[in-house]
N, C-alpha and C positions, 0 to 999 in steps of 0.2 A: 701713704700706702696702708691699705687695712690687709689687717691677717687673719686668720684665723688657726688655733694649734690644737693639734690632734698627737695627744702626749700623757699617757697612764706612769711616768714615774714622774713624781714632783720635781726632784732636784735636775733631772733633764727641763723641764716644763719650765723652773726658775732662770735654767742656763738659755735657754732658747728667749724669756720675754728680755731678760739683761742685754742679748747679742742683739737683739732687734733695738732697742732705745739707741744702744753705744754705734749701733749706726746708722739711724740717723731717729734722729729726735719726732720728726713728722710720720711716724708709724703709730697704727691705732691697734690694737689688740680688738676685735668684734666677737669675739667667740673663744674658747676653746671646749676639751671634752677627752674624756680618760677613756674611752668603751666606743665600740661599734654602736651598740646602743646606742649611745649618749648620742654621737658624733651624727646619725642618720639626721633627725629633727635639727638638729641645729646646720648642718651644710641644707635642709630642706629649708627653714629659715633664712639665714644669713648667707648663705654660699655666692650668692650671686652677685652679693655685693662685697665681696672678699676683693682682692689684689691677686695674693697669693696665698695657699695651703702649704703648711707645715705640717708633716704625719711622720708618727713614728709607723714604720708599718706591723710589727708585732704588736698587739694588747694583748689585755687579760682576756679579750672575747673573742680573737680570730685575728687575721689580719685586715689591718685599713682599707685595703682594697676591695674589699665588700661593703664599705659604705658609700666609696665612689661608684662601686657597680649599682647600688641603691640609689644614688643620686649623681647621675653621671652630670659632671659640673665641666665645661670646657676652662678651666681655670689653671695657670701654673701652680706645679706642685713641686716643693723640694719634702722627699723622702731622708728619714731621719733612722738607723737602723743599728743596734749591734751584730747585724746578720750579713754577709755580703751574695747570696743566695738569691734575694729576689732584683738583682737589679734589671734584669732585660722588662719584667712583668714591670717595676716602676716605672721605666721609659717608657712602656706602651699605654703608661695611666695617668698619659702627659707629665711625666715629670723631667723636672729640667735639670734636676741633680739628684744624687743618692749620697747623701754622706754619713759615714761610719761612725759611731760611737767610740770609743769616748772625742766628743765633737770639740772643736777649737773653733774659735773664733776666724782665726785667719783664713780656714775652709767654709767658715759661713760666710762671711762677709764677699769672698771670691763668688760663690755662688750668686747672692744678693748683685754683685757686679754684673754677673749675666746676666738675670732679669733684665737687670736695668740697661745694657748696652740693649738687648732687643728691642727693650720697652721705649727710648728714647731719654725718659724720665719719668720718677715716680706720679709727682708731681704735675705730668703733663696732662689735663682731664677732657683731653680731645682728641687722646691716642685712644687706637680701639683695641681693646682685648682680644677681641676677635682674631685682629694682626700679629699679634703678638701671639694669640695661638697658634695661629697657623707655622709661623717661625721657627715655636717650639716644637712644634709635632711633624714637623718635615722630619722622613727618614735620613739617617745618618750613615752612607756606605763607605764599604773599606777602598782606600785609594791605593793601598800598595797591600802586597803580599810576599812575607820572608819566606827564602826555601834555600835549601840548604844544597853546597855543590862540593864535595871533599869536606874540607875544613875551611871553606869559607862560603859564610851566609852571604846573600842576594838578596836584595829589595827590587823587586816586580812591579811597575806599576798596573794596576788594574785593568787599562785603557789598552794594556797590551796582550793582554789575556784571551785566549780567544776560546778555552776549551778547561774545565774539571772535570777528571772523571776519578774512580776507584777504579783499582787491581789489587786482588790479595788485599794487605795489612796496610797500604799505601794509598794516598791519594796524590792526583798528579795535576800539577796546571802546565799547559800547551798554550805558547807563542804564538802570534800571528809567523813567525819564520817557522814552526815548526818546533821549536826545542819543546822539551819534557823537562820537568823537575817536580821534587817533590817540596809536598807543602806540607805544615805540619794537621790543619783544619781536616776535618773529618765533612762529607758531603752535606750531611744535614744543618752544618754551622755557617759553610760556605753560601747556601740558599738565602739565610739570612742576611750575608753580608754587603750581599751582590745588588745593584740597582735590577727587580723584576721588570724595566722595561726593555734592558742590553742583555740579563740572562733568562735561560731557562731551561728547567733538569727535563730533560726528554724522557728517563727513565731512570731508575734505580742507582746508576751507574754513571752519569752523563750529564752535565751542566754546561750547555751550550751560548755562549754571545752569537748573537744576531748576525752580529759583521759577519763569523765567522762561517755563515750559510752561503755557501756557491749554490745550491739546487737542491729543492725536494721531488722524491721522486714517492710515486702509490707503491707501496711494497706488499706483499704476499699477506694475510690475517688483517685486513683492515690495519695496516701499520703503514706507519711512513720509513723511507731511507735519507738521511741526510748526508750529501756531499760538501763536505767542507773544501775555502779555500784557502785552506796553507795544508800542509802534509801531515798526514795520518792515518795509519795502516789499516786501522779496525775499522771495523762497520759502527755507523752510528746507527739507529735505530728509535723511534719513537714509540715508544707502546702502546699498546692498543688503548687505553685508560689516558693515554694522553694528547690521544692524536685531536682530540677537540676542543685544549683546551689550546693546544700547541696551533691549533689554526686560528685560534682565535688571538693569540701571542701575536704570531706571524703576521695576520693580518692589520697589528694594531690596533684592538678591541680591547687587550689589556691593560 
């Protein structure tokens, strides 16, 4: 397996080529680099034929992820961090883990293990990275959702969900039977969580699953009405800002 390390404090830098030997002996070091600077030219050189990227994502000159913006590599990356602030931005920079400072071995090595259940084997030089990226960079959605009923919490599964919306301070998920509960996600967190081809926020307010559409109807300002089929009192509504992207949703274009 060749690497490549992207790491501005030496005694992290030492700790990272140590955990790589201790497991496993057939690892090549290709590269490393303290700086954005440094690290552009050399992922512009070697990157391509790396394995895997090792970044811390703070340096002394910005963060890491401006070098992959500078040389976007489809390569696994495990991010390396005393910050825990950027991990959604790491996952979306192909990385396949985020691990925290001060780092342990038994959390690299776990990491290291994922690659390699993806990858088949390091070893293997007829598996395509290509496959393995795609692997990696599949989105990852939430299957179940806690919500809280009295004093006792409920696990949701996802598949049963038919409706998010906000009221007031609250946001609510809505049953295929119709129940209401609250959840603790705020709308804009929930977007992310959800598969975009089973949801979609119709408006400000409103995160609809597909199943849950009995009928659209043309409503008054270029808008739509949506009739749902399980129970619920309020008007759905698609707003005008969404109605085209919302037919193109509908129609399976997204």
């Amino acid at each position: 397996m060749k690497v490549i390390i992207i790491e501005d404090e030496k005694p992290a830098y030492e700790k990272l080529v140590h955990f790589l030997k201790r497991y496993s002996e057939q690892t090549e070091l290709i590269g490393s680099a303290q700086s954005i600077e440094a690290a552009v030219p050399l992922l512009q050189e070697r990157g391509q034929q790396a394995d895997l990227l090792l970044m811390d994502i703070q340096l002394a000159d910005g963060l890491s992820f401006a070098a992959l913006d500078q040389v976007p590599l489809k390569k696994p990356v495990i991010f390396i961090t005393a910050y825990n602030q950027y991990a959604l931005e790491a996952f979306r920079a192909n990385g396949i883990d985020y691990l925290l400072k001060p780092l342990t071995y038994e959390a690299f090595s776990a990491s290291l293990d994922k690659l390699k259940q993806l990858s088949g084997t390091f070893a293997d030089p007829l598996h395509s990275l290509q496959d393995i990226y795609k692997k990696l960079s599949k989105p990852q959605y939430k299957e179940r959702f806690l919500v809280k009923i009295g004093d006792h919490i409920h696990s949701v599964p996802t598949e049963q969900i038919q409706l998010f919306y906000a009221e007031g301070r609250n946001t609510y998920l809505v049953t295929a039977s119709g129940r209401r509960m609250i959840t603790d996600y705020k709308l804009e967190t929930i977007e992310e969580m959800v598969a975009p081809e089973h949801f979609f926020r119709v408006n400000r307010s409103y995160i609809l699953k597909l199943s849950g559409i009995k009928d659209v109807l043309v409503y008054s300002n270029s808008r739509l009405k949506i009739n749902p089929n399980f129970e619920f009192k309020e008007e759905i509504i698609v707003s005008r800002e969404k109605v085209a992207p919302f037919k193109d949703w509908f129609g399976g274009g997204r």
